[in-house]
C-alpha positions in Angstrom: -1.9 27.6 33.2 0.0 24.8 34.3 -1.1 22.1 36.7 -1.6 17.8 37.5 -4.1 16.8 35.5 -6.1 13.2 35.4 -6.2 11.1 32.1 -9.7 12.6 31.5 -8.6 16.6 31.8 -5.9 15.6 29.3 -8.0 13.7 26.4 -11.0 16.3 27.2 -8.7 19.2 27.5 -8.4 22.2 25.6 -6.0 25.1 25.7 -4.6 23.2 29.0 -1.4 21.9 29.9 -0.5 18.5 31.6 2.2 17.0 33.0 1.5 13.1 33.9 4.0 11.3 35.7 3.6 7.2 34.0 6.1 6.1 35.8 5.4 2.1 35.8 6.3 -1.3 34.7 7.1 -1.9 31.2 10.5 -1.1 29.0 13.9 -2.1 29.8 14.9 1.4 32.1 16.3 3.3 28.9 14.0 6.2 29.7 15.4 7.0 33.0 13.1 9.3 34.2 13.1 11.6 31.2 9.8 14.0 30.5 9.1 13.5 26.8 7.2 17.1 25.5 4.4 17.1 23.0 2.2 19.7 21.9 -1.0 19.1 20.3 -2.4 21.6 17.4 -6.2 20.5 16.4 -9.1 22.4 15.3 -12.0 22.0 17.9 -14.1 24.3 16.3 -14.3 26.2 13.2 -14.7 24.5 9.9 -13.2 21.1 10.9 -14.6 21.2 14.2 -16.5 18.1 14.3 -13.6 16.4 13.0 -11.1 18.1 14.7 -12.1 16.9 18.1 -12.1 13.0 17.5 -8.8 13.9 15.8 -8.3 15.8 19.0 -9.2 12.4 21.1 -6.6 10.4 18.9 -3.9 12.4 19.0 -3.5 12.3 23.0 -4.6 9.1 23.2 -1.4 7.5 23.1 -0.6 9.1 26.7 -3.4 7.8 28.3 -2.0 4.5 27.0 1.3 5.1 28.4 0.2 6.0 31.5 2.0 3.7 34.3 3.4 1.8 31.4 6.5 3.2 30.7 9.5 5.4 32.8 9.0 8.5 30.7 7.1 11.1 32.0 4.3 12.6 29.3 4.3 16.7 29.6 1.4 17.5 27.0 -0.6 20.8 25.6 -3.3 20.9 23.8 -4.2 24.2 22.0 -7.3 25.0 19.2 -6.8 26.3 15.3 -10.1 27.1 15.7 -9.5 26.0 11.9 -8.0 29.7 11.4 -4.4 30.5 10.4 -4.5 33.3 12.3 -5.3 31.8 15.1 -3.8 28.8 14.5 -0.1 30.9 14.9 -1.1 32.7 18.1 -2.3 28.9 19.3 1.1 27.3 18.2 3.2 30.6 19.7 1.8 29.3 22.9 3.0 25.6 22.3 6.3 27.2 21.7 6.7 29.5 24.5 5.9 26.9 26.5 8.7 25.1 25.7 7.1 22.3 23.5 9.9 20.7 20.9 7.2 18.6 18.7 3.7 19.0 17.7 1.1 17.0 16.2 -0.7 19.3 14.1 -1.9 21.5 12.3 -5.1 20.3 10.5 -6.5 22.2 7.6 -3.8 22.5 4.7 -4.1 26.0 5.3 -3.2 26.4 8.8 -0.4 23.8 8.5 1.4 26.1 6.2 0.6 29.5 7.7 2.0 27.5 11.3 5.1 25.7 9.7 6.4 29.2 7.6 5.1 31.9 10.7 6.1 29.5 14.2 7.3 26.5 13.8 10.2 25.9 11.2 11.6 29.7 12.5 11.9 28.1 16.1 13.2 24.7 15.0 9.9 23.3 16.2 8.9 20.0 14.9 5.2 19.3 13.6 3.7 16.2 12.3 0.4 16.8 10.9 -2.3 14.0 10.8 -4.6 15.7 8.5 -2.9 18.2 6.2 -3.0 16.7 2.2 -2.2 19.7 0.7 0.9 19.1 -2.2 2.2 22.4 -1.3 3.4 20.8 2.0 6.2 18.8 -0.3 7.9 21.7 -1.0 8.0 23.7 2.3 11.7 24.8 2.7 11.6 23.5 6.3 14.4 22.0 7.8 13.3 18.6 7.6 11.2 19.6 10.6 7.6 19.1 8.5 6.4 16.1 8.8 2.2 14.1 7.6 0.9 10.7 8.2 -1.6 11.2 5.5 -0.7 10.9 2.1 -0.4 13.8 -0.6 -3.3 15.1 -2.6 -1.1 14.3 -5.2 -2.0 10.7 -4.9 -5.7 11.6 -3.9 -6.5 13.4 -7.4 -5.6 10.0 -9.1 -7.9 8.2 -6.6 -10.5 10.3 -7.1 -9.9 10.0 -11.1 -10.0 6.6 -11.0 -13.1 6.3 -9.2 -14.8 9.1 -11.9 -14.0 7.7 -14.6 -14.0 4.0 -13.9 -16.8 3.6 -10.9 -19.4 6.2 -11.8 -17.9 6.1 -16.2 -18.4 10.1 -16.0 -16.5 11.1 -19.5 -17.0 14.9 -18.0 -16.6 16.4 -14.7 -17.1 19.7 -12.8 -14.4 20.5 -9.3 -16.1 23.0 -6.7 -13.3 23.4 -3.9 -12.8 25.6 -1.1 -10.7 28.3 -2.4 -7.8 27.8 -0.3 -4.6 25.3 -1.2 -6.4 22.2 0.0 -8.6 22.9 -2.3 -6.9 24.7 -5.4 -4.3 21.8 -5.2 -6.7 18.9 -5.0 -8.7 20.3 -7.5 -5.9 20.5 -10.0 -4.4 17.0 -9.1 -7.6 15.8 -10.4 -8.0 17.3 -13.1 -4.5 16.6 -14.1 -4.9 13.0 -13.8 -8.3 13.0 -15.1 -8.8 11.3 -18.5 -12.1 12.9 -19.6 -13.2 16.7 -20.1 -13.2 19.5 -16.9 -15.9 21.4 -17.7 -15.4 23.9 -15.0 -13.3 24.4 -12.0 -14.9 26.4 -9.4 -13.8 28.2 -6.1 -16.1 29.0 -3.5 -15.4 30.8 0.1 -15.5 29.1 3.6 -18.7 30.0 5.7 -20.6 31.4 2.5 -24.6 31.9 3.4 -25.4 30.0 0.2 -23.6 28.5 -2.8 -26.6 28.7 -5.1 -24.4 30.5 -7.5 -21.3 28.5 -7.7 -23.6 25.5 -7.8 -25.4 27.1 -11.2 -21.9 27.1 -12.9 -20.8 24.1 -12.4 -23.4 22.4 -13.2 -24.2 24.5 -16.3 -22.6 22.3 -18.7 -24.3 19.1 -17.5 -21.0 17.2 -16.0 -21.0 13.3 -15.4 -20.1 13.7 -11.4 -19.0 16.9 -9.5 -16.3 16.6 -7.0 -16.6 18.8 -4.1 -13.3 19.8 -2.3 -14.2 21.7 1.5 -15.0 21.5 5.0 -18.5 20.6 6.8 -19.1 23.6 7.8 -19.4 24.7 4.1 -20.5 21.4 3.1 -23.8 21.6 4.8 -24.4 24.4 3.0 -23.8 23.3 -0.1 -25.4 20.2 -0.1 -28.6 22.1 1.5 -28.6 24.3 -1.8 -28.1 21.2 -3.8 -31.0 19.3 -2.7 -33.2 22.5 -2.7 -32.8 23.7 -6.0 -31.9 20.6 -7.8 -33.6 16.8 -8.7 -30.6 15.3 -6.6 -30.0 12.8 -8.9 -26.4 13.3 -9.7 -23.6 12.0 -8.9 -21.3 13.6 -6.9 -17.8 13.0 -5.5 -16.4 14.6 -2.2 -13.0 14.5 -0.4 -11.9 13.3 3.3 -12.9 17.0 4.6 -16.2 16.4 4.1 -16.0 12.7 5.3 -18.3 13.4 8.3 -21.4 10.6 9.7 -23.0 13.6 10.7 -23.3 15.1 7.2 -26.6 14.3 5.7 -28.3 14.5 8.8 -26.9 18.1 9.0 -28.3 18.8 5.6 -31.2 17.0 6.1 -31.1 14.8 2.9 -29.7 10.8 3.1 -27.2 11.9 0.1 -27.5 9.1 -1.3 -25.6 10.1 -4.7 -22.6 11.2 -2.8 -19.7 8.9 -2.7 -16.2 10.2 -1.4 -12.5 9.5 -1.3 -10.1 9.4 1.9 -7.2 8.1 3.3 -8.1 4.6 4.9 -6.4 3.0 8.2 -4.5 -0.3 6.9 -1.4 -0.6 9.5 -0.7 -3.3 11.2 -1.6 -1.4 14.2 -5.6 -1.1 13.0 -7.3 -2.8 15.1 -5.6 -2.0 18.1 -6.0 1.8 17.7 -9.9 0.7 16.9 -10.8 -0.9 20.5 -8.4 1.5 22.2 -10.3 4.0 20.7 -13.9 2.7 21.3 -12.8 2.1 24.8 -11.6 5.2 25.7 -14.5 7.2 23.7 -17.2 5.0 23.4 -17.5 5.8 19.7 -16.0 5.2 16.5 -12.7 7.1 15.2 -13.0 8.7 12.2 -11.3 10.2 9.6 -7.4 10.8 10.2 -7.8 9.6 13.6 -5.3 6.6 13.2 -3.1 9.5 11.2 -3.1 11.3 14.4 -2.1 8.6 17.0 0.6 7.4 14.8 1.9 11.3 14.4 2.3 11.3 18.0 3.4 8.2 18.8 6.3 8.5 15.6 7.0 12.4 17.6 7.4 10.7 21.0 9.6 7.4 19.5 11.7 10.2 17.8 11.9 12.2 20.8 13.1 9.3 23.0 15.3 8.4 20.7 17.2 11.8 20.3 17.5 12.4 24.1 16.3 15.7 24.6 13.7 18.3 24.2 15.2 19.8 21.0 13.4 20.1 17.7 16.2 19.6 15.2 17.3 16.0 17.0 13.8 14.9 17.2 13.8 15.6 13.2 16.7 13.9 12.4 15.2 10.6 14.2 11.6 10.8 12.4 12.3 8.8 9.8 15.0 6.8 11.7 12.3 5.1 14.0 9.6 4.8 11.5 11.1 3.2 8.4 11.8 0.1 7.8 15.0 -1.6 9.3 14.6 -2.1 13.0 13.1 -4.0 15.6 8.8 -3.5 14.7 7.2 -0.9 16.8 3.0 -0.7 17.1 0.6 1.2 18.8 0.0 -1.8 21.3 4.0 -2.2 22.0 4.2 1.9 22.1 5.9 2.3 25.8 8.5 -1.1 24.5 9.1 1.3 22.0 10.3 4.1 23.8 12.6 2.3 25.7 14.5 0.6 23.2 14.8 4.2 21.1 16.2 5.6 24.5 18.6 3.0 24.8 19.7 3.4 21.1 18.0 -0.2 19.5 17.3 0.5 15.9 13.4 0.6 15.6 10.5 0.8 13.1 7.1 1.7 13.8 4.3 0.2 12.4 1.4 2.4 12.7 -2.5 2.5 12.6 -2.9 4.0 9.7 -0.2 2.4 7.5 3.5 1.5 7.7 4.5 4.9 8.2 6.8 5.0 6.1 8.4 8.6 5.3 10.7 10.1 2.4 12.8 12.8 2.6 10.5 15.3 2.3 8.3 13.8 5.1 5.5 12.3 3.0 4.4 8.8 2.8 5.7 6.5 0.3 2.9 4.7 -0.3 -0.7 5.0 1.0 -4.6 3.1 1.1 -7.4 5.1 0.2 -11.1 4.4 0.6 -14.0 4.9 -1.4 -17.1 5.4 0.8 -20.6 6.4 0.6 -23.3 7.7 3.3 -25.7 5.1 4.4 -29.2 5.6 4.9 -29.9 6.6 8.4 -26.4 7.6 9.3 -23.0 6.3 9.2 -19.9 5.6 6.6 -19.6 2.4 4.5 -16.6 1.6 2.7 -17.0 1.0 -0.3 -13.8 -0.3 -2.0 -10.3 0.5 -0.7 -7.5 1.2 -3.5 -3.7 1.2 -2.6 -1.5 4.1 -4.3 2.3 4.6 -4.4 4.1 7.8 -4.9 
């Protein structure tokens, strides 16, 4: 289905396509009339649905801001995992036949990978994921079209080490992750980097009706914290047959999947013993995306909601800046208008941006997450994470934030 669409259909829409003209008034002409093409790939439902939709929100918000601000035209898509592999392929097969060059997704570790080896990398598709952490991403034989804005689990493990061992002085530790390579990876990065005992590593399955076993072993041996590795939807469940069947008393560490306000409310318990790691916003471009975002959503962005307006706004720099609709250029100028060397690029100065890539100006964006700056195999150099906790009543609070370099 193809058809004009207003600013609301394409932040609200899903499974639609839009074409929005934004002719307007900023820029020095180097567009000249060009359409710029970007898919979208988020999970609106599923087990990352209530994060995937204000990821959703973020990732086509940077049209909406360069609506009559720029001489591009915006062509846009947005299609659901439904936080499936499966069906994230069949929803990325219809970005592709649609003609989309770049797109800002997947998600879930699991569905990135299943989408990059299955759709995109064999049609020379570019995707730029906002959310996927998974190591195993590194070492995708992909064509230099794979692409994150979050960092690696491999930095998270030490993060959530750190915090173990130093914040909550556990000397042991039991993992419970989602037995997928988001979880299997983070687990191991933690326990690699760990300095104290793993007493047990367990896997459990998404969308289980209760984790009363897997809770029983690992917490048989009495650990110092327990670091949970999943999804919400599992979350809730878990946590429900915590509290139910245990004093709630210990401490327990969980990961930017389960990094949701709505979380204790949904298990009905204020979690107060739950603290949690995840990739913080700390570009220069912060409090910009913030307000934009308040303004546009009247709520708060969340987690890898800065990681997904800067994944699109890097896709659409690189696509101006490579001229045409074609994966493989847009690829070889990812890193060329995000690192460092060029005139500074932010998500306020976005349609500037665009018109000095078009007209060949050497550029580096600046992003609302962080620097955005990429290495060859399209992972961040260097990255902020935050420790936060649940507050009483609802909400996130941030903790401490603690900067890591690959």
């Amino acid at each position: 289905m193809s058809h004009d669409i207003n600013r609301r259909d394409v932040l609200r829409g899903l499974g639609v396509t839009g074409t929005v003209a934004v002719a307007g008034c900023a820029g020095g002409g180097g567009g000249g009339g060009r359409t710029l093409k970007q898919g979208v790939l988020q999970p609106i439902s599923g087990g990352l649905g209530n994060l995937g939709k204000p990821i959703r929100d973020a990732a086509v918000l940077p049209f909406t801001l360069l609506e009559g601000n720029t001489e591009f035209t915006i062509d846009s898509q947005v299609e659901d995992t439904q936080t499936d592999p499966n069906a994230g392929q069949t929803a990325a097969s219809s970005l592709v036949d649609a003609g989309y060059p770049a797109v800002t997704g997947a998600a879930s570790s699991e569905v990135t990978i299943q989408v990059a080896e299955n759709v995109l990398i064999p049609n020379s598709i570019v995707g730029c994921s906002p959310a996927s952490t998974s190591p195993a991403i590194t070492d995708l034989d992909d064509n230099n079209l794979i692409w994150r804005t979050p960092p690696t689990d491999a930095l998270q493990g030490q993060v959530l080490a750190q915090v173990a061992s130093d914040n909550i002085g556990a000397s042991t530790a039991a993992t419970m992750y989602v037995n997928n390579s988001y979880g299997q990876l983070l687990s191991e990065s933690f326990a690699s980097a760990y300095g104290g005992t793993i007493q047990n590593e367990v896997s459990f399955p998404k969308g289980a009706s209760s984790y009363s076993s897997q809770l029983s072993q690992a917490l048989s041996d009495d650990p110092g914290v327990v670091i949970v590795i999943g999804y919400p939807e599992s979350g809730i469940q878990l946590f429900r047959d915590y509290y139910s069947g245990y004093d709630g008393s210990k401490p327990f560490l969980v990961t930017d999947g389960l990094q949701d306000s709505d979380l204790p409310s949904d298990v009905g318990n204020a979690m107060t013993n739950v603290g949690g790691s995840a990739p913080s916003a700390a570009g220069p471009g912060e409090e910009f995306f913030v307000t934009e975002y308040q303004n546009e959503y009247d709520a708060e962005p969340g987690v890898f909601t800065s990681q997904a307006f800067d994944a699109t706004a890097v896709c659409l720099l690189a696509n101006a800046a490579a001229g045409e609709n074609s994966g493989p250029a847009i690829a070889e100028q990812m890193q060329a208008v995000a690192n460092p060397g060029g005139e500074e690029v932010t998500p306020s100065t976005l349609a500037d941006g665009l018109a000095m890539a078009a007209e060949g100006t050497e550029i580096q964006y600046q992003g609302a997450s962080s620097a955005v700056d990429f290495d060859s195999n399209g992972d961040l150099k260097a990255a902020t994470y935050e420790l936060f906790g649940f507050q009483e009543g609802g909400g996130i609070e941030t903790i401490e934030e603690i900067a890591f370099s690959a």
